[in-house]
Structure formats: structure tokens, C-alpha cells
C-alpha positions, 0 to 999 in steps of 0.5 A: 687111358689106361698107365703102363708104368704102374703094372707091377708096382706101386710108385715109390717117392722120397718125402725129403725132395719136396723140402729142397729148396725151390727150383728142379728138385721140388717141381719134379717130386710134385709132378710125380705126387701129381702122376702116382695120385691120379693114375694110382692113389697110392705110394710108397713114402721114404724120407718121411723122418719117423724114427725106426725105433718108434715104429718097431715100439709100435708094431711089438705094442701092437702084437703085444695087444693082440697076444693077450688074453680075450677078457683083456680085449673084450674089456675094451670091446668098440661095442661099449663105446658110442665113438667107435673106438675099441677093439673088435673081434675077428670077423665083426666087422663088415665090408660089402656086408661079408666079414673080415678076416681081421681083428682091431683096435681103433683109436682116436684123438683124445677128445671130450663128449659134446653135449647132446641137444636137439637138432645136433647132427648126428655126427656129433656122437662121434667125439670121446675119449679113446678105450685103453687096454689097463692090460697094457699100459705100453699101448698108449705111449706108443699109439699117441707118438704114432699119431703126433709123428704120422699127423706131421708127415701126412700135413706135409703131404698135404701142403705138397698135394696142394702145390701140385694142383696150382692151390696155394700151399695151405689150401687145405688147411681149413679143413683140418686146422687144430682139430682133424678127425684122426684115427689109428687101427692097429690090425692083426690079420690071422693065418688062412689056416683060421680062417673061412675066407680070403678076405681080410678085409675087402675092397674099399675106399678111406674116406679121409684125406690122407692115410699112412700105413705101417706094414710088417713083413708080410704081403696082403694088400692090395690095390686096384688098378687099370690092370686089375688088382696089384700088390702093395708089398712090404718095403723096408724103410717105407711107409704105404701113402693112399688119398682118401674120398675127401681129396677125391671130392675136393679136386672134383674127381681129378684125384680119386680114392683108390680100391683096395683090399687086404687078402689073409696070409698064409697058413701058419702065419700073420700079418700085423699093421698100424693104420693112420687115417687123417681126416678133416674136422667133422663140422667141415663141408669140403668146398671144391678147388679151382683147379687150373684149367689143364687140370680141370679138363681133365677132372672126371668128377667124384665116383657116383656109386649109388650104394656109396655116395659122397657126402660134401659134409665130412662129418655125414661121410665118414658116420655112414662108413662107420655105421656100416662097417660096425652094425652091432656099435650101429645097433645100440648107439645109432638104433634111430639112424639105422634102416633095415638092410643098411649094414649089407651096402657097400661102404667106404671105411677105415 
């Protein structure tokens, strides 16, 4: 059936709600976490208690990152790294085999490399340490207190989601617990003007549990819906909230990971936006949730795309989206796992 309420629009809720105590307020912030995540996949937050001044040290180390010189950048290019982590030119990257209009920085926990052995999974080469700009000493500071900050908001997002599916309130906790697959994309997307396409980046689904985006002052995103596509417009004090495919596996499709896209900017302008996706562990398998049997009824089941399918292993789903939107880092480092035509598919990604 298709939503009227959300035409225009995308919905807007304050976090703070579901710390009241426990009666009226909280059961009606959770009826409508419940509503906006099913019929949309996504949200504004406010009441999530990041400081402004961290995320304004966090858009300007952003531009500061991209207004250096190209050797800089290239310095830390994702092609050096097995991880996928590091930056990537304009137009490098890949969804639904076109390119982006974009370019990035990917960074990742702060982790050691797991030893190789035989019979490892694949995913495994995932884990490493993260490429930092020695240009910009600033970025680090900034990005690590963006991950702590936006860690703590989306882990109590997820407490939230819990209640509202009749779960006990750590029912998602095992997926994540001491180590959730985390990344940050710091993203500038350039002026039409210098462009070949409208795309900045094209549709897609996240293939975590949760992401929180920071938006600058410029529009672009956008989100599809019943009644087709819609804009995510920037809001001051806000942050953008959207489900991921694991939550969409875990509920049985009850929730389910929402397209979405970015378009370039006007000629002459750019929009800048710091990205964090927060996954589970990648040794995870995500078990699907009794749900209560109202809501079971109404559970479509994940989306069965052939070209895109989901993988309970987390650590298998989230490899194919990278392996896909980054053919030359899949190339070098995954040469053994690539098929001919593979990097052309539609994928989820970050």
C-alpha cells in the first residue's frame, strides 16, 4: 500500500525522546521509528547530543583534505591498500558499472592485519590499519571523534529499533559488541559544470546496519519512495539516519534498505558530506528475529535481486559491495575472487 504522509519529505524525529522515561513519550517516539523505517528507510535525527563544534571541525578538515594538492591525495590513494581505505579520485569508483561523480576518503577502525592462512575466508582481508594524509595531520583527530561520537548515537539508535520490533533491547548487540565493522567517507562532490554526468553517486542500498550522514548546505540526495524519488534536503541541527541491508535481513524484510542517490550540484559549486556507516562484526552470520506476529505478517522478506543478493555472512556481504565498487583495488588485491564482467553488477555499497 502505498504512504501518503511522506511525499515530500522525509520524517523528522528527536533522539532525545527515547530517553525519557518509560511511558507516553518513549512508546510514541518508537511507533514512529517503527512507521518512518518501514514506509521510508530514513530520517532526519535531532536530539542526538554531537557537539556542533565537532561536526564543523569535521566538515572544514574535510575541505581542507580535498583542496590539497593531487600528489597529497594520491599519496593516500585506496589502490595501495588491500582494506579499502584511502582516497579515491573522481569518477573511480563505481555503482551500477557507471562512475561517480565524486571523489573520497574511506576510513576505517584502526585495526591490525589478520594473518593470512589457508582456508581463511576471504573477508578477512578486509582488517588494517587506516592511510592518513601526513599533509593534514588535522584529519585524524577530527575523523576519530566523529567515529566515537557517531558509534554511540547509531548504538543507541539500535537499542531503539530493537523495542520497536517487540526484541529485548540488546537484541542486536551480539552482532556488533567490542568489534562493529565501522567506516567513515568524507565525500566532495564537484560542480556540474565539471562533470560528464548527473550522477554523483547512483542509486544504491548501505549494506550495514545503520548510517548517519552529515550534510553541508548543499542538496543532492535523494531517496526512492512509493512516489518516486524525493530530496533529502539539508536541515540545520539535523543529521540524516537510513537502515542498512543487514537490519533488512535481520527483520525478514519487515524493514528494508532503501535506494538512494546522490545528484552533482549546480555549476560553479560543491557539496561536501561526512558518511558513517556502522556495521556488524564481520565474523558475524545475522540470525533473523522473532518478530511479534503482527508484525511477522506483515514482513515482506528481504529483496530478492539476483544481480544484488544477500548474504547472511556479514563479512561476504559487505566484500561483494566493495569488490564491486572498486575494480582496480579488486584487481590487484582480489585478482582470485574476481570474475570477468563482475565490476559492471549492480551493488550495494558505502
Amino acid at each position: 500500500m502505498k504512504n501518503l504522509r511522506y511525499t515530500n519529505s522525509i520524517p523528522l524525529l528527536d533522539l532525545s525522546r527515547f530517553n525519557a522515561a518509560e511511558g507516553k513519550e518513549r512508546a510514541a517516539f518508537l511507533a514512529e521509528l517503527k512507521d518512518a523505517a518501514r514506509h521510508v528507510g530514513f530520517f532526519y535525527i535531532t536530539g542526538h547530543g554531537i557537539e556542533p563544534a565537532l561536526l564543523d571541525a569535521l566538515l572544514n578538515s574535510a575541505k581542507r583534505f580535498f583542496a590539497l594538492p593531487e600528489p597529497d591525495k594520491l599519496a593516500v590513494e585506496m589502490v595501495n591498500s588491500p582494506h579499502f581505505r584511502g582516497y579515491t579520485r573522481i569518477a573511480w569508483e563505481r555503482t551500477r558499472g557507471q562512475q561517480d561523480w565524486r571523489e573520497q576518503i574511506d576510513i576505517g577502525a584502526e585495526q591490525p592485519v589478520l594473518p593470512r592462512s589457508p582456508g581463511a575466508p576471504a573477508w578477512t582481508r578486509l582488517q588494517g590499519p587506516n592511510q592518513w594524509p601526513a599533509a593534514l595531520p588535522a584529519l585524524r583527530p577530527a575523523v576519530l571523534s566523529w567515529q566515537s561520537a557517531a558509534t554511540q548515537v547509531l548504538t543507541h539508535l539500535l537499542r531503539a529499533f530493537a523495542l520497536s520490533l517487540g526484541q529485548y533491547e540488546d537484541v542486536f548487540e551480539p552482532l556488533h559488541r567490542n568489534n562493529p565493522h565501522v567506516l567513515v567517507k568524507l565525500i566532495r562532490y564537484p560542480g556540474r559544470d565539471l562533470t560528464a554526468s548527473d550522477q554523483g553517486v547512483g542509486a544504491h542500498k548501505d549494506s550495514g546496519l545503520l548510517s548517519l550522514l552529515l550534510q553541508d548546505d548543499h542538496g543532492g540526495l535523494q531517496v526512492e519512495t512509493t512516489q518516486g524519488w524525493i530530496d533529502v534536503a539539508p536541515r540545520v541541527g539535523t543529521l540524516v539516519v537510513n537502515i542498512g541491508e543487514i537490519l533488512e535481513l535481520a527483520s525478514d524484510g519487515y524493514l528494508r534498505a532503501t535506494l538512494h542517490r546522490v545528484t552533482t550540484p549546480p555549476a560553479g559549486s560543491e557539496r561536501i558530506s561526512a558518511a558513517f556507516f556502522m556495521g556488524a562484526r564481520l565474523d558475524a552470520t545475522v540470525p533473523p528475529l522473532s518478530l511479534p506476529p503482527e508484525l511477522a505478517a506483515q514482513a515482506r522478506g528481504p529483496e530478492r535481486d539476483p544481480n544484488n543478493p544477500l548474504f547472511c555472512s556479514v563479512g561476504e556481504n559487505y566484500l561483494k559491495g566493495r569488490l564491486r565498487s572498486h575494480p582496480d583495488v579488486a584487481q590487484r588485491y582480489y585478482a582470485d575472487l574476481v570474475e570477468p564482467g563482475a565490476s559492471t553488477l549492480p551493488s550495494s555499497g558505502y
